[in-house]
N, C-alpha and C positions, 0 to 999 in steps of 0.2 A: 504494500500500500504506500503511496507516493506522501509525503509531509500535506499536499492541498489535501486529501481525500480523507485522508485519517482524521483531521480536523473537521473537515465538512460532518464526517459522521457524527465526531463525539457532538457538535451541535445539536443535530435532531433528536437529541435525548431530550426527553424531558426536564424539566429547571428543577421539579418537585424530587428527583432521585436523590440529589445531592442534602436538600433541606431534612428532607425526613430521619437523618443518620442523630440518632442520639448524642448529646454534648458530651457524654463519658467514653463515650468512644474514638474521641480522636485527641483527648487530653493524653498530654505523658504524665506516664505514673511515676518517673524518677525515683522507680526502687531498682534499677540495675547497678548493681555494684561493679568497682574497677578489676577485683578478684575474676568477676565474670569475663571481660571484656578479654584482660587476659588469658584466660585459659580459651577464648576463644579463638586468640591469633593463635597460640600453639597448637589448636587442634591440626589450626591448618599447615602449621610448618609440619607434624607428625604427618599430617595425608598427603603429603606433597606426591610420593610414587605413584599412589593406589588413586588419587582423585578422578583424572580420569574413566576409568574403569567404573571407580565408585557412583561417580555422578551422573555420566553419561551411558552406563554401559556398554551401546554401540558408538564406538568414536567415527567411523566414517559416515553413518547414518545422520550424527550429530553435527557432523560437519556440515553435512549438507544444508542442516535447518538451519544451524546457524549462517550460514552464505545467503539461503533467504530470505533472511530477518534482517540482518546486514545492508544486505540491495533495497531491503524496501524502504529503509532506515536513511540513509542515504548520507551518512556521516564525513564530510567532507570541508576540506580547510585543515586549522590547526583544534586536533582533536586530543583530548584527555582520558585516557580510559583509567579508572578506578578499580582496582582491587581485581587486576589481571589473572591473578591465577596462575594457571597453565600456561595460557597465551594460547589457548582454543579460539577464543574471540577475537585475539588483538591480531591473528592472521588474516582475519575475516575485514578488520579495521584497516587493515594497513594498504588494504588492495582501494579505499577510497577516500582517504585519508590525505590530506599535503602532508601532513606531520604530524605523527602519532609519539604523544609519552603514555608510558604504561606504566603504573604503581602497583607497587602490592605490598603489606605491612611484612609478610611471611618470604624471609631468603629467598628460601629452598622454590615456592613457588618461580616467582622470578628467575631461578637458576636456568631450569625449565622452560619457562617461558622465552628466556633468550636464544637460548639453543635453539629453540623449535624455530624463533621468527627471525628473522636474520637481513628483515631488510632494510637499505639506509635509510629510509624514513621514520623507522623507529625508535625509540629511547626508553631502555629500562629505570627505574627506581625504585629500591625497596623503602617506603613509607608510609608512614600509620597518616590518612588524608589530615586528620584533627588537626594535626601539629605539623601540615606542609606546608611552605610558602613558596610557588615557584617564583612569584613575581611578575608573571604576565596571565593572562586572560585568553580564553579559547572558546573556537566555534560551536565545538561540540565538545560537550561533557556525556561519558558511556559509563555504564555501568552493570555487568550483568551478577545474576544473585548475589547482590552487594546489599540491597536495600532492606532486604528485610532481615539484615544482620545488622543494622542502624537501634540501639536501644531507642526504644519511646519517649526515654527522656531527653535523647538529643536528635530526633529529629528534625525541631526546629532550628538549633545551629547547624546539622548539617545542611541544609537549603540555604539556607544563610551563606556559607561557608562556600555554597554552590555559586549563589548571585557574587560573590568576590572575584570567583576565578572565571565568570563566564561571559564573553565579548557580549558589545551592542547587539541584540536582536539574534542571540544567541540559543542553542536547543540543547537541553539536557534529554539523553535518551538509557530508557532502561527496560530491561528482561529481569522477572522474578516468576515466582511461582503464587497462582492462584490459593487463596485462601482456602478452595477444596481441596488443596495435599496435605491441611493440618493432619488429618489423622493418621499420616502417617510417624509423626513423630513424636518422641516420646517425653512430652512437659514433665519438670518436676512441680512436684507437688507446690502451691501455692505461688506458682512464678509465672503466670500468663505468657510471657514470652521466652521463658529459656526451660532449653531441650536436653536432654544425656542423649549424646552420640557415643558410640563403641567405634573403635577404629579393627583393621584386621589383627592386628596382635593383643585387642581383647583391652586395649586402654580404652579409658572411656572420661569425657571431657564434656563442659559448659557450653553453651552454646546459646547468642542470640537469635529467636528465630520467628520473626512476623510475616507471616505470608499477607499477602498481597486480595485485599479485600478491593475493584476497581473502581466502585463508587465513595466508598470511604479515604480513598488517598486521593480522590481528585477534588472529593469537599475538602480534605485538613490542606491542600496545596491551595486550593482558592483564597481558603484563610489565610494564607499566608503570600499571596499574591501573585501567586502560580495559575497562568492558565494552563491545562494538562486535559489531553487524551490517550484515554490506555482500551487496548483492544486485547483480545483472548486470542491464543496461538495453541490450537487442543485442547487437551482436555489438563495440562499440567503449566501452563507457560502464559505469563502475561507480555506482552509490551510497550509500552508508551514513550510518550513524548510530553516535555515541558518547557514552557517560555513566561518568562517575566511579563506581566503584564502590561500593558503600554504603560501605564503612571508607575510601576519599577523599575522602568529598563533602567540598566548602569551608566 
């Protein structure tokens, strides 16, 4: 779907989808702890071999949806992608990209990711986004299952954090997982958003993890000055697009 047509869609929704979403539900509850946060980078420097496999299962299958989503996304100029991972995606970025930097808080990831992408338009860096500063501004900000590993309680600075780093009339674009794949994961007890993951050698780690409700995160971005359209990709996979509202732009 082309940047005009994804927009045109989310319009013809109705204005009452977004209103109706209860006020406690897009409040952050600012009970995640830094304990948490960390064990969550580590899980992912421990998965770094097995993610692939783990995440994807079929990687040439996955490649291909990802090239997809990619094309229809259309990420082009000077792009930032967040919390690269593998570098599954940022091969996919780099083919429409003028110039790709790829973050990731977790080494080992980025080790990976380098290796795999290898073209000169790209740039690695292992960092935690909270505490980055590149010092310039970009067309596109990417991000894929990044976002619903965002605690509740910084949500709002990260969007914030977003409008810093993001050029005039700029798109932030993101892939997560539908709110229907909560059941597959296992919440501790009294902690709405964090999950126990077992890794394959039987460790098992903290995790933030808010799937992606599509009318609920395009009310709480409204609130905060986001205009945002997100579309469904099967039955597991959202993806959207977000812009500064005309009276935000930077």
């Amino acid at each position: 779907m082309t940047e005009v047509s994804l927009f045109s869609w989310h319009h013809r929704r109705a204005a009452e989808d977004f209103h109706n979403i209860p006020v406690a539900s897009v409040c952050d509850d600012g009970r995640v702890t830094d304990d948490v946060l960390a064990d969550q980078v580590d899980y992912y420097r421990r998965r770094a071999g097995e993610y692939d496999a783990t995440a994807y299962g079929d990687v040439a299958v996955a490649r291909a949806r990802i090239a997809r989503l990619v094309a229809e996304m259309r990420p082009a100029g000077n792009v930032l992608e967040i919390a690269c991972g593998t570098g599954l995606w940022t091969g996919a970025l780099a083919g429409w990209a003028g110039t790709l930097t790829a973050i990731d808080a977790a080494p080992e990831t980025v080790a990976i990711a380098r290796d795999r992408v290898r073209s000169p338009n790209v740039s690695f860096e292992v960092a935690d986004v909270f505490s980055w500063n590149p010092g310039i501004r970009y067309d596109v900000i990417f991000f894929s299952a990044w976002l619903s590993h965002v605690p509740a309680s910084l949500f709002g600075r990260f969007w914030q954090l977003l409008e810093s780093l993001l050029a005039g009339n700029g798109r932030v674009l993101f892939i997560d997982e539908h709110v229907d794949e909560r059941p597959k994961e296992a919440y501790v007890a009294g902690r709405d958003e964090v999950v126990e993951r077992t890794l394959n050698d039987g460790s098992t780690f903290r995790v933030i993890k808010n799937f992606v409700d599509p009318a609920e995160l395009e009310f709480r971005l409204r609130r905060l000055g986001w205009d945002c359209a997100i579309r469904r990709d099967g039955s597991d996979w959202v993806y959207g697009e977000a812009r500064l509202a005309a009276t935000r732009s930077p």
